[in-house]
Structure formats: structure tokens, C-alpha cells
C-alpha positions in Angstrom: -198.2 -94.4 -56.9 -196.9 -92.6 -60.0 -194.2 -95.6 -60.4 -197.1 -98.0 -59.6 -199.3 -97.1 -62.3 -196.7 -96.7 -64.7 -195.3 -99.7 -64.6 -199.0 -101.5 -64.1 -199.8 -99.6 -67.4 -196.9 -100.5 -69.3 -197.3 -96.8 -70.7 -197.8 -93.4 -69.9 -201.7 -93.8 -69.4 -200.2 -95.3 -66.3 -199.3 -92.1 -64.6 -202.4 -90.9 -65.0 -204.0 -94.1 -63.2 -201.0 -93.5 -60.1 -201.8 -89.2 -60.3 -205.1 -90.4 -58.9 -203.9 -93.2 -56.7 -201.5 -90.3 -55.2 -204.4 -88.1 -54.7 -206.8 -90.6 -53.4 -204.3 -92.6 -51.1 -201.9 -89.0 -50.0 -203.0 -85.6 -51.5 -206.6 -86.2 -50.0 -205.9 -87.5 -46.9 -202.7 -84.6 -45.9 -205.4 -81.9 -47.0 -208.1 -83.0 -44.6 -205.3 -83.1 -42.2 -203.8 -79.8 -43.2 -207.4 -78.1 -43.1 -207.8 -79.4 -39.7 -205.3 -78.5 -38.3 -205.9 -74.9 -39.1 -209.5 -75.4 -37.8 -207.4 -76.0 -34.4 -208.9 -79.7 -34.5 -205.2 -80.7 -33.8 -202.0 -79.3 -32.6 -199.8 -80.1 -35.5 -200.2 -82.2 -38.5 -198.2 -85.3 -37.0 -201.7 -86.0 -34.7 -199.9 -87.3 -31.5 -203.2 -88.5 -29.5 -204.2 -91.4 -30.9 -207.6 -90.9 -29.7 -208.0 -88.1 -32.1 -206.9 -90.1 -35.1 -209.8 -92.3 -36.5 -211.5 -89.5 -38.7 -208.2 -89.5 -40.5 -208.6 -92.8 -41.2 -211.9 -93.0 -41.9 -211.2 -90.1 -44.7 -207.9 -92.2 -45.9 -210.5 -95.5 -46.6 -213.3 -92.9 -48.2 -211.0 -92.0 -50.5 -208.9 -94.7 -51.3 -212.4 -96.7 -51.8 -214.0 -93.8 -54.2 -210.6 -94.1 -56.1 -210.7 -97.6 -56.4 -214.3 -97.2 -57.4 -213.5 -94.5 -60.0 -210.1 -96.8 -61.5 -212.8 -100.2 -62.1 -215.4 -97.9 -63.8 -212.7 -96.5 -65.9 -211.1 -99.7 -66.2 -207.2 -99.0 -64.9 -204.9 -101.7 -65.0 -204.9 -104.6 -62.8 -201.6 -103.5 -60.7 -203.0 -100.3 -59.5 -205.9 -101.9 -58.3 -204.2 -104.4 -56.3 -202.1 -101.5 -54.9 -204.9 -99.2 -53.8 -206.7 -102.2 -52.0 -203.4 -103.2 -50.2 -203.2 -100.0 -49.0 -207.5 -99.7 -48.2 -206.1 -103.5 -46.3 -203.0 -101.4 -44.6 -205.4 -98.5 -43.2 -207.8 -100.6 -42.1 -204.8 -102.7 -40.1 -203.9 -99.3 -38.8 -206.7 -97.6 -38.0 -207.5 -101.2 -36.2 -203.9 -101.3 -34.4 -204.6 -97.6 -33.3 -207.4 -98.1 -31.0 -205.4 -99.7 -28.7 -201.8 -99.0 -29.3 -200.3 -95.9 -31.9 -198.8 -98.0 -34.3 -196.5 -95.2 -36.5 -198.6 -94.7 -40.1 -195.2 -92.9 -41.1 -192.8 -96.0 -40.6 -195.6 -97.7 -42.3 -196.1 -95.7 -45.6 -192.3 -95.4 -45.7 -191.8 -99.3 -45.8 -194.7 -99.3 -48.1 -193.2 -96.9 -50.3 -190.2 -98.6 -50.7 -191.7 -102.1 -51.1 -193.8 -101.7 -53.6 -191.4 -99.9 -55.9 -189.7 -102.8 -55.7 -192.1 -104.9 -56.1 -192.6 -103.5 -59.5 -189.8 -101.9 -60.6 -186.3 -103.3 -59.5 -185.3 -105.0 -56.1 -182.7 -101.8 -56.6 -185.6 -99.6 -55.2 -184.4 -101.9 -51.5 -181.3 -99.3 -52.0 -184.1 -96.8 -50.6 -184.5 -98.7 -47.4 -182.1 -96.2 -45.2 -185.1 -93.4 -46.4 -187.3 -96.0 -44.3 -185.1 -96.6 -41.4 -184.7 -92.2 -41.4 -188.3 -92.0 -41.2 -188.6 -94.5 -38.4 -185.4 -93.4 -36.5 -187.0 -89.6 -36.9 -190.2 -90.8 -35.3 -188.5 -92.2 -32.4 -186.4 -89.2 -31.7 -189.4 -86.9 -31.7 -190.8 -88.8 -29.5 -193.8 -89.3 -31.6 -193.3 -93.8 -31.1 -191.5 -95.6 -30.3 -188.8 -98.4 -31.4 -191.6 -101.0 -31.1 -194.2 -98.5 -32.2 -192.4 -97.5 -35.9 -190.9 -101.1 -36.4 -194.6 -102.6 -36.6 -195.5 -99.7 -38.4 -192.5 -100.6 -41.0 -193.2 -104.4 -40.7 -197.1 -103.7 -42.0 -195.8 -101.7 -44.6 -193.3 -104.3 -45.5 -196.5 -107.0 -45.3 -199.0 -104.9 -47.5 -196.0 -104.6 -50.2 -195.7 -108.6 -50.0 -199.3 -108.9 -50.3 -199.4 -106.9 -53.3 -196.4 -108.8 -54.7 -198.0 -111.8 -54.3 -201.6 -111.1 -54.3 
């Protein structure tokens, strides 16, 4: 989000603008997950039973939407805007996805990650994709998802980054 809102910006005001869609779309989110899992609400912080994920995503869309709210009062840059909703769009796909089948969030934010860097950086940022392909391949051999499971989850993230391209 940092590379996001610095290159939306055009300027350093734009890290500032991508520190907040960091803590709104990943800081937030991994400490409500973190502090949950110490409660004992889950096992581990990779939330295998599906059934158990939806507050997660309903925390995700909380605070990407008070973000988003806070970056149009505050007037932010057109760029991260349209990133924060593609990712609101790509949480509401998974937590949608997730009642029926455990589509992997990780393959999903990795693509995503990758994409949109290259969206609005360099196609260069592609060279990242073998980070992607770790993530998903890790996935698999946890036996978190599987191969179908983490290559939707890598296709959605791939789709929200062409959204955002796009959009």
C-alpha cells in the first residue's frame, strides 16, 4: 500500500495515504486475528475452519471502509482510493467464496500484491511473481488448500489488480 499511495500521490504525502491503507487493509485485520488467537478463539493464526472465518472478514471490510471513509474526508489521491475499494471488492469476493468453499486469502493477497505494484509502478514488479507462486505452493504443502483452492485465490487477486488497473 506504501508503493500504492506513493505513486498515486506523486510525492511523499503519498506514503502517508498507503501507512493508513497498510493499517486499515493488513495491520488491523492481523491484530484482530493475533488477539484472537491468544483469546483461544482459534488454533493458530492461519484460521483452517472456514466456518470460523467470517468475523475476520467482516473486521477486514470495517476497516478497509472506515479507511476509505477517513482517505475521502481527507481528500487522498484518486489511486489509493481505487486500491482500498478493489480490495473492500476482493474481501467481499472472499468472504462470499468462503461460505461454501475456502478459497486461500493468502494466494490471494500475494497475487494482489504483486499486481498492483505493477500496475503502478513497473510491469518489472511481475519479476515478483515466484513470491506469489511460494506463497501458494506453501499453502498447498501445509495442507492448508489446495491446488484449486490457492490458484482461485491467486486468480482473484490477479482480477482485483486488473480492476484497479482499469477501473
Amino acid at each position: 500500500m506504501l508503493g500504492v499511495g506513493l505513486a498515486a500521490a506523486g510525492d511523499w504525502t503519498g506514503l502517508l495515504w498507503g501507512f493508513l491503507g497498510a493499517l486499515c487493509a493488513g495491520i488491523v485485520p492481523a491484530g484482530y486475528i493475533e488477539w484472537e488467537r491468544k483469546r483461544g478463539t482459534w488454533g493458530d493464526r492461519h484460521v483452517v475452519d472456514r466456518t470460523k472465518r467470517a468475523p475476520i472478514f467482516f473486521v477486514i471490510l470495517g476497516s478497509i471502509g472506515a479507511g476509505s471513509l477517513v482517505m475521502v474526508l481527507g481528500h487522498a489521491p484518486t489511486g489509493i482510493l481505487l486500491a482500498m475499494l478493489a480490495l473492500w471488492v476482493m474481501t467481499v469476493v472472499l468472504l462470499t467464496v468462503n461460505t461454501v468453499w475456502k478459497i486461500s486469502v493468502d494466494a490471494a493477497v500475494a497475487s494482489a500484491v504483486v499486481a498492483l505494484l505493477a500496475a503502478v509502478h513497473s510491469p518489472w514488479w511481475l519479476a515478483a511473481g515466484p513470491l506469489t507462486a511460494a506463497v501458494c505452493w506453501s499453502r498447498v504443502a501445509l495442507r492448508y488448500h489446495s491446488v484449486a483452492q490457492v490458484v482461485a485465490g491467486a486468480a482473484l487477486g490477479a482480477a482485483t489488480a486488473a480492476a484497479y488497473a482499469f477501473g
